[in-house]
N, C-alpha and C positions, 0 to 999 in steps of 0.2 A: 742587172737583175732587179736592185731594187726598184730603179725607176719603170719596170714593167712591170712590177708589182703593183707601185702608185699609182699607174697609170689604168690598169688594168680593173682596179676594184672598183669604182661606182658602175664601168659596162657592165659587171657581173653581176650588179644589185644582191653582191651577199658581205659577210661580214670582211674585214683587212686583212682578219686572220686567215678565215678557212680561205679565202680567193691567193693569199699568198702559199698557203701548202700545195692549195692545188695546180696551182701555176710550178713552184716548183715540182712538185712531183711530174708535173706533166713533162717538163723542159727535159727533167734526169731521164724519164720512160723515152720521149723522143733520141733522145741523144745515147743512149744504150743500143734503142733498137736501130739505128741508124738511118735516120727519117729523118735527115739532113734538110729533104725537100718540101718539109711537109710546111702546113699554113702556117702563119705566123701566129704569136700569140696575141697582137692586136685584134687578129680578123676574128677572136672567138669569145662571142658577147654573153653568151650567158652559161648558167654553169652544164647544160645539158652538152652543149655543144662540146666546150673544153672535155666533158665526160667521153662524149664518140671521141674524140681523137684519139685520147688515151685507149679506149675502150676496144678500139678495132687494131690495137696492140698486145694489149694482156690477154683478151681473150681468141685469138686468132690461132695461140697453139690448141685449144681445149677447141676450137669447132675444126680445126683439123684432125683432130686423131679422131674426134667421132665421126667424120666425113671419111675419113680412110678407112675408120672401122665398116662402116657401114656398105662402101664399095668393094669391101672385099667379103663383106658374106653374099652379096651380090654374085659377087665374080663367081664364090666356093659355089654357088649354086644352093647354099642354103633357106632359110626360111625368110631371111632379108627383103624378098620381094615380094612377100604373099602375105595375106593378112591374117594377120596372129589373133587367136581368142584369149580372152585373160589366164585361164587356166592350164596354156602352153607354156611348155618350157622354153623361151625365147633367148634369144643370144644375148649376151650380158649390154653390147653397145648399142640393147635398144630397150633399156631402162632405167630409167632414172628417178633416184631416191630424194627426196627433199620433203624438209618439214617447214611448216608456216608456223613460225613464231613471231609475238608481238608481247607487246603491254595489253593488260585487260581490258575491255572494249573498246578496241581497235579495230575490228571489225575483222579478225583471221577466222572465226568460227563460220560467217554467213561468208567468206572469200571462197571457203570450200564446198558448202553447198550450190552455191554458185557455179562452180566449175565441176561438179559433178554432175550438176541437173543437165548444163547447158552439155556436157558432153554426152550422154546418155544413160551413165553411170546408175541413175534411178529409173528412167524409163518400163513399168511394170508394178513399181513400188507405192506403195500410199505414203511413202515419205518425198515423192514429187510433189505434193504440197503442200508439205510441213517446211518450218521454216527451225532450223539449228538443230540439222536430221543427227549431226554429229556426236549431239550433246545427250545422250540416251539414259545418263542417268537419270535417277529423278529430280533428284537435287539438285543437280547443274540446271533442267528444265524450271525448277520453281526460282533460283535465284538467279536465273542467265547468266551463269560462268560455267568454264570448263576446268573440270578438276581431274579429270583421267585423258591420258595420252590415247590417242586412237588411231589406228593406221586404216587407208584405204587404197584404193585405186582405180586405175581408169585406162582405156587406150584413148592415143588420141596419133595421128599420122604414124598406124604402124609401132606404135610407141607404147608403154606402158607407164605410166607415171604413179608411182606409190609415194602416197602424202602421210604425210603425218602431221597432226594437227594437236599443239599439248596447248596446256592453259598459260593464262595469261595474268595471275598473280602470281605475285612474291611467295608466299606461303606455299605454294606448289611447285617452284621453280625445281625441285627434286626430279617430277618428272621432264622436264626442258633439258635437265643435265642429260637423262637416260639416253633420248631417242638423238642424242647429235652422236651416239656409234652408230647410228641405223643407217645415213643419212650422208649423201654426199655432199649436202648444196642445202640451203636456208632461204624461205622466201620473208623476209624481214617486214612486217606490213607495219605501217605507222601512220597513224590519223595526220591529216596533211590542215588540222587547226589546233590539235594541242603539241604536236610535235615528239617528237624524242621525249620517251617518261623514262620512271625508275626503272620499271621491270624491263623496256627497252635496252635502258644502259648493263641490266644483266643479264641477258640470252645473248645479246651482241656480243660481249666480253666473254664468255662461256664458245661463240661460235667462232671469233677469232682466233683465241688458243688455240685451236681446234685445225686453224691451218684454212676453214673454210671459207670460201668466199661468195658473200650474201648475196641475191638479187629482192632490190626493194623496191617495194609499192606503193605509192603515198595514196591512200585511201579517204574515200568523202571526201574528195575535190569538185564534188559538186552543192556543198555547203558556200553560204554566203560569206562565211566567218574562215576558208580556209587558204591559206596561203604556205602553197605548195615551196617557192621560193626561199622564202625564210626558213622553213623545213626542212627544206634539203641544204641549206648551209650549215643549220645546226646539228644534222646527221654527221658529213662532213668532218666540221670539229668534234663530233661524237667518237667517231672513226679515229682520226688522228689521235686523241688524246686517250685511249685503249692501245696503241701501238701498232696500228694495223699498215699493212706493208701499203705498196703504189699498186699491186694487183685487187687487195680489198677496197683501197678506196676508189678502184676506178667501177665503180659496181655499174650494173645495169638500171636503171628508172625507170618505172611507170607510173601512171595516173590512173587511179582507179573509182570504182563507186561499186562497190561489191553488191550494196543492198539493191540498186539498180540493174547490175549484171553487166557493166561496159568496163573496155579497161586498154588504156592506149599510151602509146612512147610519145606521143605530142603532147606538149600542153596546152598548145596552142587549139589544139581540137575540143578539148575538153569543155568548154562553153557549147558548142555546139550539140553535143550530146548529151550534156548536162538540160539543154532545152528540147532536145527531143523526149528525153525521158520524160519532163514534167508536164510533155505536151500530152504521153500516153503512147508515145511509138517505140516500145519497147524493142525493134529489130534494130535499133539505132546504131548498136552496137555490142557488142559480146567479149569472150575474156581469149580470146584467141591470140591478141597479142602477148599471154601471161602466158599461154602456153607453150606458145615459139620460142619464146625466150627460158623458160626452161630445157625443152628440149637443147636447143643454143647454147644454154650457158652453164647450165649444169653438167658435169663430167659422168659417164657413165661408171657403172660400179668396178673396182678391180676386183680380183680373184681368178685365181684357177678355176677350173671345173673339171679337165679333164687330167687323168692320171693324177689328183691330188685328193688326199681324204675329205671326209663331210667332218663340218662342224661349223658349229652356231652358237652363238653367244644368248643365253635370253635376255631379253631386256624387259618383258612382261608374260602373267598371270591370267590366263582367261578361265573363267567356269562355264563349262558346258555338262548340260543335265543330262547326258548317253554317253560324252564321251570321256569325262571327270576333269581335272586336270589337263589344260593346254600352255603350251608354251607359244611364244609369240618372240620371233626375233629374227634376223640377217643373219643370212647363209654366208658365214665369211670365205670358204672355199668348199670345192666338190661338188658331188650332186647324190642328192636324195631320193629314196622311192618309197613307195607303202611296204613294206613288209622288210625292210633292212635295218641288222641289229643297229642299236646306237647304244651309248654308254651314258652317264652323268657325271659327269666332273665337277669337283667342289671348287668355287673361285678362291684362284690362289695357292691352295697346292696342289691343285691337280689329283686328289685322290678319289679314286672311283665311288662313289653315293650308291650307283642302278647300273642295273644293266637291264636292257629292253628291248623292243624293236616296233615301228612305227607302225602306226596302226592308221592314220588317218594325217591329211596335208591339208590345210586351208589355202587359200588367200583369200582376202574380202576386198571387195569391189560395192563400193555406197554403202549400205547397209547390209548386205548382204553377201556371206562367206560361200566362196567358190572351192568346188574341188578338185586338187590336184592330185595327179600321178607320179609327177617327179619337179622339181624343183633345184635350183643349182646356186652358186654362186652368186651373190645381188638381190637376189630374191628377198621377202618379205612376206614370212609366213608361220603359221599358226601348227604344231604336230600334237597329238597325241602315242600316248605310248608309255610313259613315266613319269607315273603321278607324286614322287615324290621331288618332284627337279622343283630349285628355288630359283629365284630373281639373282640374274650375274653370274650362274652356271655354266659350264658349257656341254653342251649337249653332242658327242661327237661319234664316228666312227669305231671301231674295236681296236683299230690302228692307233688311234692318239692320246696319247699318254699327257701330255700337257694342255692346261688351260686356259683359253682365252683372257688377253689383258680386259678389264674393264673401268666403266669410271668412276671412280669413289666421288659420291656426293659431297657436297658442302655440309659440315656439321651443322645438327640443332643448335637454336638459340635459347628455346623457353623450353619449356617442362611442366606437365600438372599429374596429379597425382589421382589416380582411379581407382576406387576401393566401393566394399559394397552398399548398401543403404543400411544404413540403423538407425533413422528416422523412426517416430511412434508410425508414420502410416505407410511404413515398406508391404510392399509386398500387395498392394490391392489392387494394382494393376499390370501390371510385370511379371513376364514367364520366366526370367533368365534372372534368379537373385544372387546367387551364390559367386565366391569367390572364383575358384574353379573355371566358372562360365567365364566368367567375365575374362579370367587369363588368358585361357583358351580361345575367344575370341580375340585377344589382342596381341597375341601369338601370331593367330591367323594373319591380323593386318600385317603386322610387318616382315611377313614373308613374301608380301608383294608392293609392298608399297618401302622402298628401302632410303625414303627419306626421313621414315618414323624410326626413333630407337626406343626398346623397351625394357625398362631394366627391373629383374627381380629379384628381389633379393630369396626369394623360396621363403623367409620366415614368416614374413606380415600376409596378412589379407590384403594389402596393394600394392599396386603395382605404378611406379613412375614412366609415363608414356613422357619424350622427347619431340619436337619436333619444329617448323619452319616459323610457327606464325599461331597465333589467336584462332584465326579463319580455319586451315588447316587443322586444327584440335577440336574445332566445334564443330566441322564435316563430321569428322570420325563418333563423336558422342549422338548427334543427329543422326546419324545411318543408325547407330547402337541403339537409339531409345526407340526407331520403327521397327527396332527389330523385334521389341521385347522386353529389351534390357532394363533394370533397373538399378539405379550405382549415384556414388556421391565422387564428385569431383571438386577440388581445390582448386583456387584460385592460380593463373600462372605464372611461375617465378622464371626467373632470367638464369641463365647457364653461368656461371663466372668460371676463370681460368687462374692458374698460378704461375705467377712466371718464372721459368727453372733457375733463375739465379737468384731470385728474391724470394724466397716463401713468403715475406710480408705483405708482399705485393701480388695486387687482386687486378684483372684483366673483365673487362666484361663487354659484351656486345653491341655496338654500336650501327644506325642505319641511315639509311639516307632517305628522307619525306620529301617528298615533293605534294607542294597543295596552289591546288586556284579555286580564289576564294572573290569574292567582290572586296572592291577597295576599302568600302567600309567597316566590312570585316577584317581587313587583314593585321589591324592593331590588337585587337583581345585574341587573336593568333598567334603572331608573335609574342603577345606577353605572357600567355600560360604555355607557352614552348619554352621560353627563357626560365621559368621558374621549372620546368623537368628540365633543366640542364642544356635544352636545345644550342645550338649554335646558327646565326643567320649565311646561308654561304652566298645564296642570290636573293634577291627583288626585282622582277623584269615585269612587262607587261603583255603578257597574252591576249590578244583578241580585247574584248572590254573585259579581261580579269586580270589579279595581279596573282602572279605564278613564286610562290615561296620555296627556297631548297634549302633544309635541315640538314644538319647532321647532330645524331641525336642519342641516347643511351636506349637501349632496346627498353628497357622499363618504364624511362620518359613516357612510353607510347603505349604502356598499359593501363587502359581502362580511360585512354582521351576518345575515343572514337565515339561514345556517347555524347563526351563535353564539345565536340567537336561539329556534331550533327546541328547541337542548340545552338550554339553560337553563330551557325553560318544559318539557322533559319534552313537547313535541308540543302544551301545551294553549293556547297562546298566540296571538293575534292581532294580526296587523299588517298599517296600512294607512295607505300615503302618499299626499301628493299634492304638485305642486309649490307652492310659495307665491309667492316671489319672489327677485331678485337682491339681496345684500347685502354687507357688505365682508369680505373675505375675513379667517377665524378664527382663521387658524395653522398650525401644522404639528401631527397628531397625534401620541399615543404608537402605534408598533407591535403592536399587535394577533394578529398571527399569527406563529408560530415557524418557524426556518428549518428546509429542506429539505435529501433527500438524495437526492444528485444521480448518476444512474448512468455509469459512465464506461467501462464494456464493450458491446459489440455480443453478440447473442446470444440465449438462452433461460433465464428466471431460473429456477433453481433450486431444490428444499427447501432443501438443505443451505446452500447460501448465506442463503438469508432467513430460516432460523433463525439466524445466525448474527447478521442484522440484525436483526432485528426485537425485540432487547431495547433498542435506541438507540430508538427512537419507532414510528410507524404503519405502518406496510405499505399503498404503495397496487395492489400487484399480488400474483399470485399466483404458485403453480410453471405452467410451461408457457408464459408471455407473455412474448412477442416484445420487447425490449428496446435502448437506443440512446445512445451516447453524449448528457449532456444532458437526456436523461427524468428526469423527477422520478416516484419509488420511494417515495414514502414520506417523514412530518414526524415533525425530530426532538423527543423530551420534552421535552430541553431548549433554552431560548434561546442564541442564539449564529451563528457563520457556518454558511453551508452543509455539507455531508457528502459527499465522493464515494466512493462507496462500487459494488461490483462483485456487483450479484443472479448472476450467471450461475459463480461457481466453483461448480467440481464437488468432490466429495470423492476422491482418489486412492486407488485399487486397487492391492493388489497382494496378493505370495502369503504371506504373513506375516499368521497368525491373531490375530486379539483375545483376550487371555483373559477379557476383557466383551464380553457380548453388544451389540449397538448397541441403543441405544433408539429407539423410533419416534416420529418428527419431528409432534410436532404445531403448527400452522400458525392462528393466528387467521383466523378468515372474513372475506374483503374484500369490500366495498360497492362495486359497482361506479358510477361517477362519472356524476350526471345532470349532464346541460348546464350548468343554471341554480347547480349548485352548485358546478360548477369555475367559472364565470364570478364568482361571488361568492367564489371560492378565491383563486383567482391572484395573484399579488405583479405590480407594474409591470414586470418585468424578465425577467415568464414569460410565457405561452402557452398556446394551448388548442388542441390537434389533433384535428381532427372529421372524422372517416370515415362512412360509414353505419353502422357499427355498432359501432364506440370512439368514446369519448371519454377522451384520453390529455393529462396538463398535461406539460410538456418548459420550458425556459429557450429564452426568444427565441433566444439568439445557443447553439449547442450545443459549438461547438469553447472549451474551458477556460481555454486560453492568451488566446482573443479577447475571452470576457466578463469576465475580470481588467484587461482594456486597456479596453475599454466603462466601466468601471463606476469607472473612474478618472475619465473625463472624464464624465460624465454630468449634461447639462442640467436646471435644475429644472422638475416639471411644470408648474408656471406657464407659464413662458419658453415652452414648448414646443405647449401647447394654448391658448394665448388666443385666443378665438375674433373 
C-alpha cells in the first residue's frame, strides 16, 4: 500500500496527502464493491480519473433507483412520458431539489442565471437581460452579494429542478443552514484560483452532517490565474478533514465559466472553449453538462403522497400585497390543494398557533411565481392561508398533531444595541422615531429571519439585536434607515459564555480569517493580527498572492476592516467565518486614537475647522449642523479626548488688515458609510442613523455626565455574558 501511494503521487500532480486518502479510499470502495477486475491503480494518472472509478461505484445505486423509478411510471402509464408543465403535479422521481452554495463571489449567483436563461426559465421576462436576476433586493443589487435565500425552478428533460441559491458570506450563513432541509443534493461551486475559502469550509461542514453528498463546480477555469488541479486537491483534504465518508469524497467534477455560460466534465476541453468564448462564439458551449449531472446524481425527493397526511415545514417569509403572508417551504409528505383545511403548529411542541385553509399555491420558475392546484410531496412552494405562521412552523393537515423536527441555527456572536435618537437634531428627517416603532419593527425581522435574536427586556427604550457578523447588522440598520427610521445604535460587542464548572471562567468567540494580500503587505498584517491576539495557522502562496489563515478572538476583528482596506492600498482580501467558543485572550492594546469632541451647538464653520484641523482628521465639513457630544474628527496624536468648538466665527469689525486674508483651504471629508462607523466607534460611543446621516456622537453627550460614567464603568465581560 504504501509504496502505491509513493508511487502513485507525482502521476496525480496533487498533494502526498490528499492522493494517499484518495487511493486508499479508492482501493477500500473497490474491494467492498467487489471489483476485483477493475484497473489498476498505476493506470489512473490524474485525480479525475481515480474520481470515475470510484464514482461509477457510489453512485450506481442512486441512478439505479431513479432509473427504475422512472421506468415504472412509464410502465404505470402515467405522466412519465409526457411532457410535464411547471405547475403539474409531477411524480416525485422527477424532481430534484438542490441548492448552490459557495463562498462569496464565487460566481453561484450568475451559475444560476445562467442555467435559467440557457433553459428557458426567463424567456418573456426583461430579466433575460439582466444580469444577477436572482438578487432582487436592493441592497444585494448596489453591493453585489446575496443576502436572502431564494428558490426557483426549471424543467429541463421532463424533469423539474428546483434550486436554491442562499448567500455566500459568513454573516448570513443562517440562511445556508435553513434551506439544506429543503434540499436533497448541494451544488458546491468554488473559484478554480482562489480555491476552498472560509465560508466554503462552512456550508461544506453544514452539508456533510447533513448526510449529503455534494456535486462541485470549479468555476472561472477560464482565467489565466486558475488552476483547477491544485483546487481540487485542496477540496479533497477539505473533505477529508470534516469527516466525510468514500461516498462524499468521490463527488462528481465539473469545469465551469458561468459568466461565459459553458460548463464540461473534461478539463482537457476547457482551453478550447475558454478560446471560443474570447473569440465571441458564444454557442461554444452551454451548462448541459451541470444539468445531466444533477439530474444523475442527485437523489429524488422521499416522501409519501399518497394515503399520508400534508405537512410542511417552513423554512421562509414572503410578503405579498393581495395575498399577506406566505409561507415558503417542502412538502415533507401528502399532497395539497387550494381550498383544504391546514392547521399551524408551533416548533417544538406541536401546539396548534391557526387553523386555516389554503387559499392560494405558488411555485416560482426565474422570476416569476407559477400557480398551482395541488402540489405533494418534494415540492417547493409558496401557500397562503395563515397569516400568522412563523419561520420553523409546521404547517399541516387537521390529522397531525405533531411537529416537524427542524434545524436550530448556529448561535449569535456580536450584539448591538438599538435605541431611539436623542441627538439635539432627531427627528428632521425620519418618520419612524419612537420607541414602539422601532420594536415592532425588530420584532418583525426576527420572525423571519431566525438567525437574528432579539432581546427585551420590556423596561428600557432598547432593545439588544444579536446576531452573525458586523455586515449582517449593518443590512438590517440600512433597510431601517430607507425605511424612515430614525435610532442610535452602539458600537458592537462580542457574546461571551460561562463555563458551567467555572463561573470565573469566561469563553468567548473565536474565527477563522483567511486573507490574500500581496507579499509586501503581508508583514503590517500579520503584525496588527498579532497584537488582537491573532494566531498564524498557514502562509502559502496563491496565484502571485500570499494567502494568510488566522484564528482569531471575534473582537480581534472589530473595527480592522477599515485598518485593513489601508493597509493593503484596497488590494486585500478578507474572509471570516465563525469557528468556535474558547477561553477568553485578554485584554488588547488600543488600536484607535482618541477623538475630538464637539462642545458647541450650531453650524461648523471654515474659520473654526481650519483652526482644527492641524490637531488630526476632520469628520465634517463648513455648513453641518453640529451638537454638544458629536464626534468632529480623530486626533494625530494618542491621548485623552479633545473638546473642541467647529462653530466660532471669525470677528468683524471696522479696523482694516494690513494683510490681505488668505483663502481657507479645507481637506475634502469622506462622508461616513454605515459599516465603517460601525467598525469605527469606541465602546463608549454611538452611531446616529437618519435617512440620510450618518453622524458618530459619545453615548452619554452632557461632559460633566460622561466624566461620572467613566469613572465607575463596568467590565465588558461583567456586562455582556451571555
Amino acid at each position: 500500500m504504501q509504496s502505491i501511494l509513493r508511487g502513485a503521487s507525482p502521476r496525480l500532480g496533487c498533494s502526498t496527502r490528499a492522493n494517499g486518502y484518495r487511493l486508499r479510499g479508492t482501493l477500500n470502495a473497490l474491494y467492498l464493491a467487489g471489483a476485483r477486475r477493475a484497473q489498476p491503480m498505476a493506470a489512473l494518472h490524474t485525480p479525475s480519473q481515480v474520481r470515475a472509478s470510484v464514482a461509477r461505484i457510489h453512485t450506481s445505486s442512486i441512478a439505479r433507483s431513479a432509473a427504475v423509478a422512472s421506468e415504472a411510471a412509464r410502465e404505470s402509464g402515467g405522466s412519465g412520458s409526457s411532457t410535464a408543465d411547471l405547475g403539474d403535479l409531477i411524480p416525485c422521481e422527477r424532481i430534484r431539489n438542490v441548492g448552490i452554495i459557495a463562498h462569496v463571489d464565487h460566481g453561484k449567483t450568475t451559475l444560476v442565471d445562467c442555467l435559467l436563461k440557457q433553459s428557458g426559465a426567463l424567456l418573456g421576462s426583461s430579466a433575460m437581460q439582466e444580469t444577477r436576476v436572482m438578487d432582487s433586493n436592493a441592497i444585494e443589487k448596489e453591493r453585489g452579494i446575496t443576502i436572502l435565500s431564494k428558490v426557483t425552478s426549471l424543467m429541463y428533460r421532463n424533469h423539474r429542478i428546483n434550486i436554491v441559491d442562499t448567500p455566500g458570506h459568513a454573516d448570513f450563513g443562517g440562511e445556508v443552514e435553513r434551506i439544506l432541509s429543503m434540499v436533497d443534493s448541494v451544488v458546491l461551486v468554488v473559484d478554480a484560483s482562489e480555491g476552498p475559502m472560509a465560508q466554503t469550509k462552512f456550508v461544506l461542514t453544514k452539508a456533510l452532517a447533513r448526510g449529503i453528498h455534494p456535486l462541485v463546480v470549479l468555476n472561472k477555469v477560464d482565467r489565466p490565474s486558475s488552476r483547477p488541479d491544485e483546487v481540487d486537491s485542496e477540496l479533497l483534504e477539505l473533505f477529508l478533514a470534516l469527516g466525510a465518508s468514500d461516498e462524499q469524497t468521490s463527488y462528481d467534477l465539473l469545469y465551469a465559466s458561468a459568466k461565459e455560460g459553458w460548463c464540461t466534465s473534461d478539463l482537457a476541453e476547457t482551453d478550447a472553449l475558454a478560446k471560443a468564448s474570447a473569440s465571441g462564439n458564444k454557442k461554444a458551449g452551454n451548462m448541459v453538462p451541470l444539468l445531466d449531472a444533477i439530474i444523475r446524481s442527485v437523489p429524488p425527493p422521499k416522501g409519501a403522497r399518497e394515503n399520508a397526511p400534508f405537512s410542511m415545514l417552513v423554512t421562509q417569509l414572503e410578503a405579498n400585497s393581495y395575498l399577506g403572508k406566505c409561507a415558503l417551504g417542502r412538502i415533507n409528505s401528502g399532497i395539497v390543494s387550494i381550498g383544504d383545511k391546514i392547521r399551524v403548529l408551533e416548533p417544538g411542541t406541536g401546539a396548534v398557533r391557526e387553523e386555516g385553509k389554503v387559499t392560494k399555491l405558488f411555485l416560482r420558475s426565474g422570476v416569476q411565481q407559477i400557480e398551482m392546484k395541488r402540489a405533494g410531496a418534494g415540492d417547493l412552494v409558496s401557500l397562503s392561508g395563515v397569516p400568522t405562521v412563523g419561520v420553523n412552523a409546521t404547517i399541516a393537515g387537521p390529522e397531525v398533531t405533531e411537529a416537524l423536527d427542524y434545524v436550530p441555527v448556529d448561535p449569535p456572536t456580536i450584539s448591538v444595541t438599538f435605541s431611539v435618537n436623542d441627538s439635539p437634531l432627531a427627528g428632521r428627517e425620519g418618520k419612524m422615531l419612537t420607541s414602539n416603532m422601532i420594536r415592532d419593527r425588530l420584532r418583525r425581522e426576527a420572525e423571519t429571519n431566525v438567525a437574528l435574536q432579539v432581546v427585551d427586556d420590556g423596561k428600557s427604550e432598547s432593545m439588544e439585536v444579536r446576531g452573525r457578523g458586523e455586515l449582517q447588522l449593518s443590512v438590517l440598520i440600512e433597510t431601517m434607515r430607507r425605511e424612515g427610521f430614525e435610532l442610535s445604535v452602539t458600537p458592537p460587542r462580542v457574546l461571551y459564555k460561562r463555563v458551567p464548572d467555572d463561573k470565573n471562567a469566561v469563553l468567548e468567540p473565536y474565527e477563522e480569517i483567511t486573507i490574500d494580500v500581496d507579499h509586501k503587505a503581508s508583514g503590517v498584517v500579520i503584525e496588527k493580527l498579532t497584537k488582537r491576539k491573532g494566531e498564524l495557522k498557514s502562509f502559502v502562496d496563491v496565484a502571485d498572492k500570499a494567502r494568510l489563515i488566522f484564528h482569531i478572538p471575534t473582537r480581534g476583528l472589530l473595527g480592522y476592516a477599515s485598518e485593513f482596506k489601508n493597509d493593503t492600498h484596497g488590494t486585500g482580501v478578507m474572509n471570516h467565518a465563525f469557528l468556535r467558543y474558547g477561553e477568553h485572550a485578554g485584554a488588547f492594546e488600543k488600536t484607535r486614537k482618541s477623538s475630538m469632541i464637539c462642545l458647541a451647538t450650531g453650524t461648523a464653520t471654515s474659520y473654526a475647522l481650519n483652526m482644527i484641523e492641524p490637531r488630526g482628521t476632520l469628520f465634517i465639513k463648513n455648513g453641518d449642523d453640529v451638537y454638544p457630544g458629536m464626534i468632529v474628527g480623530e486626533l494625530s496624536k494618542d491621548g485623552s479626548d479633545l473638546e473642541v468648538n467647529p462653530t466660532k466665527a471669525k470677528q468683524l469689525t471696522n479696523i482694516r488688515a494690513a494683510g490681505k486674508d488668505e483663502a481657507i483651504r479645507l481637506t475634502p471629508v469622506k462622508p461616513w458609510a454605515l459599516e465603517e462607523a460601525i467598525a469605527y466607534v469606541n465602546p463608549d460611543e454611538a452611531i446616529e442613523v437618519t435617512p440620510t446621516q450618518v453622524r458618530l456622537r459619545k453615548r452619554i453627550l452632557d461632559p460633566n455626565s460622561r466624566k461620572r460614567s467613566s469613572r465607575k464603568q463596568v467590565s465588558d465581560i461583567d456586562q455582556f455574558v451571555d
